[in-house]
N, C-alpha and C positions, 0 to 999 in steps of 0.2 A: 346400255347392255343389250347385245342380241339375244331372240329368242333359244337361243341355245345356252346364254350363258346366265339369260335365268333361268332357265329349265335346270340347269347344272345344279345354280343355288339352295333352287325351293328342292331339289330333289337330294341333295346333302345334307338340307336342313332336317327333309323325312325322316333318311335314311339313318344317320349318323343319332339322330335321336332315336330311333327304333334300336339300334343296334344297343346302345346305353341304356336303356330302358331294360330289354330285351337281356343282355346282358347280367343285368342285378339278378330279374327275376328268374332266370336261368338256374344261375348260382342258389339262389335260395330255395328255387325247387328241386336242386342237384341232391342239398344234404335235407330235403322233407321228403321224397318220393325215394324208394327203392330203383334202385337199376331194371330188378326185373320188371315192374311197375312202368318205366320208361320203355322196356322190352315189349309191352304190350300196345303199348301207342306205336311207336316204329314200326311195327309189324302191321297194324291194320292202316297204318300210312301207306305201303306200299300199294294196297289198294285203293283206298279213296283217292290217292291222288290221282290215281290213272282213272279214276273215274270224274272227280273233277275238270280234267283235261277234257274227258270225249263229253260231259256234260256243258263245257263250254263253246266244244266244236270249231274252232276257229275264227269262231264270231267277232270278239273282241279286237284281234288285229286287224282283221277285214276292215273292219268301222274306222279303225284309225288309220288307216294306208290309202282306202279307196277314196278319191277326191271329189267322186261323181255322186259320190251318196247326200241323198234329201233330208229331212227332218222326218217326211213319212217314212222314208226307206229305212230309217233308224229306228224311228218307233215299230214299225214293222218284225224288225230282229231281233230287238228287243223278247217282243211279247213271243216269238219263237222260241229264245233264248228259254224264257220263262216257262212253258210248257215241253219243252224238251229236256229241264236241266231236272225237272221234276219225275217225267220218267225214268231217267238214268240214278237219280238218288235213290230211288225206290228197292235198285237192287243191293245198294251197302249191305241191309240188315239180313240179306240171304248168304254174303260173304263173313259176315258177322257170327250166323249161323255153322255156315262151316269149320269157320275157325273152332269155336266152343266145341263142338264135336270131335275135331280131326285134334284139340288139345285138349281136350275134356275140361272145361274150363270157363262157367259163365261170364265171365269179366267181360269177354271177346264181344257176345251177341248184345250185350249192355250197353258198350262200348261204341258200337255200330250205330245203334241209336243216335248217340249225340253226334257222332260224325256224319252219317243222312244229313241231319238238320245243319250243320256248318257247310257240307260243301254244296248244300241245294243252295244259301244263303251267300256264298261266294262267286255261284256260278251265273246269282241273277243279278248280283254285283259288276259282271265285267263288262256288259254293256256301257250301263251310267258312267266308270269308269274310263270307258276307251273312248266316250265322248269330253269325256272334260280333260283327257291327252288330244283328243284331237282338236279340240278348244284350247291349246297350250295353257290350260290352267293349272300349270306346276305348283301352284299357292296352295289352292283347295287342298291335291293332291297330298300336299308335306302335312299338310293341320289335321286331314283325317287319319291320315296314320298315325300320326304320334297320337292322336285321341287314342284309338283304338289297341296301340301296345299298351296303353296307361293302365285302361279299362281291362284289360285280356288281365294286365299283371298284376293289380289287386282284386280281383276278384279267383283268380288260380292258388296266390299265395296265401290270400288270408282262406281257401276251400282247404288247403295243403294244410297247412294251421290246426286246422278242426278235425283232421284226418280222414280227407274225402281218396287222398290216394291219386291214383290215376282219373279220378272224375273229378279233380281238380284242374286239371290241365284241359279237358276234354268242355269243360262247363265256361270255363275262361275265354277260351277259345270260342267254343261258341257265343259268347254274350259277346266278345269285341265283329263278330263277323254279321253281326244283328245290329250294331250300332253302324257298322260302315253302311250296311245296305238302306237302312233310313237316314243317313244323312246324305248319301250318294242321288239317293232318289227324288228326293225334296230338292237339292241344289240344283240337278239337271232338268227336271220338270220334265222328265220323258214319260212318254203317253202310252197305253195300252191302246193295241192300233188294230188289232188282230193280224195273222198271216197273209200277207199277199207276197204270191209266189216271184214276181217281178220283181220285188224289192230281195227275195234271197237270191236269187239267181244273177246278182250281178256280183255277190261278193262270194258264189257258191264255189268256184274252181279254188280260189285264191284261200277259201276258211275251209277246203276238203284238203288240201296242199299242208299247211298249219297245222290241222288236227292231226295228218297222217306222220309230219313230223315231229311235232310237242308229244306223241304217245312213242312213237321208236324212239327219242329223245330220254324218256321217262323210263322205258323199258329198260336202257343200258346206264343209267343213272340209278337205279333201282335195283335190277336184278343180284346187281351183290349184295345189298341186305336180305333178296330172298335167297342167297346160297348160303351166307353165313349163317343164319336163323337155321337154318334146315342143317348144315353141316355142321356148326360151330355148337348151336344153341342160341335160348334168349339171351343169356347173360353176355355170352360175346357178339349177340347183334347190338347189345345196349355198347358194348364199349365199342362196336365198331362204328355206331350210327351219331355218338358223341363225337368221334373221330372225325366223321366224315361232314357232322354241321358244323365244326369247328371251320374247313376250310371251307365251308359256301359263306361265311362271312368276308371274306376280303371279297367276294366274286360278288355278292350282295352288297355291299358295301363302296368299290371302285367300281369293277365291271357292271354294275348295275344304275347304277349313277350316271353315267353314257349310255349304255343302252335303251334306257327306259326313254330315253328323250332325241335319241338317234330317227327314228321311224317319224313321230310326227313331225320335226323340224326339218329333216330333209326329203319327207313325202312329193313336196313343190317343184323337187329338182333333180324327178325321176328320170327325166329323159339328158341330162347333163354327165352323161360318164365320167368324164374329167375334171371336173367338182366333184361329184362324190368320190372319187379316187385320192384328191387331193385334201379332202377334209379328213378322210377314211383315214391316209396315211397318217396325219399328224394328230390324229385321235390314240390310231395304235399305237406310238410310238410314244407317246406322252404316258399311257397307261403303261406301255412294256416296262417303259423303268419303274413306275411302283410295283409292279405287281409280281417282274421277277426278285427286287428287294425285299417285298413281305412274305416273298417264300423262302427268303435265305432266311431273315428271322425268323419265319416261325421253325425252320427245321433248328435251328439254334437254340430256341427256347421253348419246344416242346416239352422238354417237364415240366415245365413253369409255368407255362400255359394253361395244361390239365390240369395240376393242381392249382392254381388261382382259382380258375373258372368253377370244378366239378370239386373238387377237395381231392383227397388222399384216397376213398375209397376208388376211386376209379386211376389208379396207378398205372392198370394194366392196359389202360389207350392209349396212353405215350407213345410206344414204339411204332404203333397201326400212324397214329397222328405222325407223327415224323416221315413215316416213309407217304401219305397223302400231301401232306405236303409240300412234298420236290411240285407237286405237279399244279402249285396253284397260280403261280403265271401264269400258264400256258392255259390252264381254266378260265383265269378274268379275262384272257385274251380271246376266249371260246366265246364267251357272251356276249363280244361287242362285237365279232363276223356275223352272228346268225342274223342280228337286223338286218343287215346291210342285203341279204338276199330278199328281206321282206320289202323294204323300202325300192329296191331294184324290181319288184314282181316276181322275181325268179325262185318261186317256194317249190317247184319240180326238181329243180336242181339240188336245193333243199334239202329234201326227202329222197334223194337218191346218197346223195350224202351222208344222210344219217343209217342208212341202212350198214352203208361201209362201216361207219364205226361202231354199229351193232357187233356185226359180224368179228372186227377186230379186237374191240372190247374182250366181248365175251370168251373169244380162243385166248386173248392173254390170263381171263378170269379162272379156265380150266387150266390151265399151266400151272396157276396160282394155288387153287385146289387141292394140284397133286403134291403140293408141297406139306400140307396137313398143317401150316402155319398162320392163322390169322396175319400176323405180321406181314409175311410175303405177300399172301392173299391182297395186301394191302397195297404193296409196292407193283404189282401184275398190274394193279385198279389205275394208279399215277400212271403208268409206261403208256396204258392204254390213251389216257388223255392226253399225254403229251404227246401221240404220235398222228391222232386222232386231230388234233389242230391244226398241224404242219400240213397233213394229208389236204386237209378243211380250205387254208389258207390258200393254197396254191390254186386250187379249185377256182376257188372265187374270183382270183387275180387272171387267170385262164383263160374260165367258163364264162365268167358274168360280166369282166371288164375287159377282156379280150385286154390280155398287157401283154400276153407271148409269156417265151419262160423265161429269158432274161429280165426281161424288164420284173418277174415275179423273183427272179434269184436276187438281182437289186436292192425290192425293196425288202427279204425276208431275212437280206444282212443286217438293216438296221436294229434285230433284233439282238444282233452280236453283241455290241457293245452294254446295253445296259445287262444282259446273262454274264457277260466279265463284271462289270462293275457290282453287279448282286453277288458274286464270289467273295471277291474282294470285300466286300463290305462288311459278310458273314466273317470272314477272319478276324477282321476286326473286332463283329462282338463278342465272338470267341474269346479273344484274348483280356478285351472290359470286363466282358462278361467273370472272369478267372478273376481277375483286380477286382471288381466290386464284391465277389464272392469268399474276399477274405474277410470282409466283414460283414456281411451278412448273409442270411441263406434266404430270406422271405421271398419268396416267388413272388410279390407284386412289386420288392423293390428293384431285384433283379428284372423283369420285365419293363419297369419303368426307365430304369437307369439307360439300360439300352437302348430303350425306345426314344430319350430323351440324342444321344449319340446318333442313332438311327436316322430320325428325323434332321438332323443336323448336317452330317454330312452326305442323307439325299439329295436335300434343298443346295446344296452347297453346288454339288454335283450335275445336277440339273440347270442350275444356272451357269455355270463354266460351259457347259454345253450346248447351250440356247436352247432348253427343251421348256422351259417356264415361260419366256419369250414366245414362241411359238401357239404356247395353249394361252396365251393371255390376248392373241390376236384373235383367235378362234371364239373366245366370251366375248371378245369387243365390238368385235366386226360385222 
């Protein structure tokens, strides 16, 4: 097996058990925790994450792309990483503060607390982390994670249990991001080395490129929970934020599973354009056909979804979930281009790109706005990312591999066929969907049945058209 197509394995093995894991404890936090209780986490998400990001700084890519980097040059950024990620956690509890204030509402500045201490503990995490991708250690990689969903999810549910509320989620979380940084730290044996400015300055352009894009990136991935919270309310950010984690699982799930293993596997073969054009191509085109299929199921069985997953009280994300979902294709297919700039060096190009779909996002977000309907609010959000791709893709094919525009019309048809074939397929459960619904209504059987059909005549599909053939060359070779 090549390094890609154990990278694949170990990183399916992670993933797909985090997600199942992750999954239960979901469900079982959905019907112990109130919405508006999730309303409060969502909301101080929008910023620690973005402070997570600049407390990261770009470092962790840096370490796994740059090829010229030493063992002192890593311990070096390391210990950077570590006093810099500490200044910027510092400021959550003053954001913390506002909130309580601006909502009159201690929960917020309580709340801040435990998230300081989670993303100071993730952010000294992504060094040890982007050594042992850079060390293609996919193994370790898949063991700590499932460790660490385990841990998150019995210690959240059984707090939930006791009725800790939202400081069950917040205490879970932080115990699982305290287990990964000591087992990360111990396996990598990475040193506190102090700052020598030699050792950042070579991964300085390239981790100021990253930061500038992972936070515009975050900005326009995010700023619709801070419109909805402000126009809608908490309660409609709680249903739009369930909405909207529902479709970053296929993106986490598919698109993540390539990407994550994209950068360090073909770092080697930065300067081969036409190798990484040709791997490029039959990466996307392998993921196109799942990822445009699991968005025709999920727009199909979006009630059955929510209610499986959240139960009944949250009835009223269906519609937002449906209409985010046209757009989760062209999502998983967003995750596996941005490497491809990283791995190329061309994170300038990057970051001018993200600005574009700032800009685009957003005006479709006001449009959405004026509509006064979450729901639309919803389908403005999808237009934006699917058009935000295509913009994305061309770019790339363009800018970075110099293909001309033909050659980028070419390859942006191969997208045709499997967006028919996800049509197509949708009708189909449509119509199973109707037949098995004369005898039952349970939403895990109706998801199942389908999914059981689903999978059947993908696989089916795929191999009539040599597209399984293709990606089994790609693990082998």
């Amino acid at each position: 097996m090549s390094n890609f197509g154990s990278g694949i394995f170990y990183t399916i093995l992670g993933r797909y058990g985090n997600f199942l894991i992750n999954l239960g404890v979901t469900a079982a936090l959905a019907r112990l925790i109130s919405p508006a209780e999730f309303g409060v986490v969502a909301l101080l998400q929008i910023f620690t994450g973005l402070f997570q990001i600049i407390s990261n700084s770009g470092l962790a890519a840096a370490v796994v792309q740059n090829n010229s980097l030493t063992d002192e040059d890593t311990n070096a950024i390391y210990s950077f990483s570590v006093l810099f990620a500490g200044v910027v956690s510092l400021v959550i509890p003053l954001v913390g503060l506002g909130l309580m204030l601006y909502k009159q509402d201690m929960v917020y500045l309580k709340a801040s607390v435990f998230m300081m201490a989670t993303v100071y503990l993730i952010s000294i995490t992504s060094v040890p982390n982007a050594v042992l991708m850079r060390q293609l250690k996919f193994n370790i990689l898949a063991y700590t994670q499932l460790l660490n969903i385990i841990v998150s999810g019995i210690v959240s549910v059984t707090l939930a249990f006791a009725g800790f509320g939202v400081f069950a989620i917040l205490t879970g979380t932080l115990t699982a991001t305290l287990t990964d940084f000591v087992l990360k730290f111990f396996i990598t044996n990475i040193q506190w080395a102090g700052i020598h400015g030699k050792s950042i300055y070579k991964v300085k352009s390239f981790a100021i490129n990253i930061l500038s894009a992972d936070i515009i990136k975050y900005l326009t991935s995010n700023i619709d929970n801070f419109i909805v919270s402000s126009m809608f309310g908490s309660v409609a950010l709680a249903n739009y934020a369930k909405s909207y984690q529902l479709i970053k699982y296929p993106q986490f799930m598919i698109g993540g599973v390539f990407s994550s293993v994209l950068v360090p596997v073909l770092r080697q073969k930065q300067d081969d354009l036409a190798y990484i054009h040709n791997f490029y191509t039959k990466v996307n085109e392998f993921v196109a056909w799942i990822s445009f299929s699991v968005s025709g199921f999920m727009v199909v069985h979006a009630n059955e979804i929510i209610l499986f997953v959240f139960g009944r009280q949250w009835g009223t994300a269906v519609t937002p979930f449906t209409y985010l979902a046209l757009a989760v294709g062209t999502q998983i297919l967003i995750s596996l281009l941005f490497p491809m700039f990283e791995v190329l060096g061309q994170t300038k190009i990057m970051v001018n790109l993200n600005i574009v779909n700032v800009f685009l996002s957003l005006s479709l977000m006001i449009v959405g706005l004026f509509t006064h309907s979450l729901s639309l609010f919803a389908l403005t959000v999808a237009v934006g990312i699917i058009l935000n791709y295509f913009i994305d893709y061309f770019v790339f094919n363009i800018r970075v591999l110099h293909s001309g525009w033909r050659k980028s019309i070419v390859d942006v048809k191969m997208l045709i066929v499997p967006i028919v074939f996800s049509a197509v397929l949708g009708v189909i459960l449509i119509l199973f969907k109707k037949f098995v619904g004369e005898y039952t209504q349970s939403p895990f059987l109706l998801i199942l049945s389908d999914g059981i059909l689903f999978l059947i005549v993908l696989l089916v599909a795929m191999k009539l058209f040599g597209i399984l053939n293709s990606l089994f060359n790609l693990l082998w070779k």
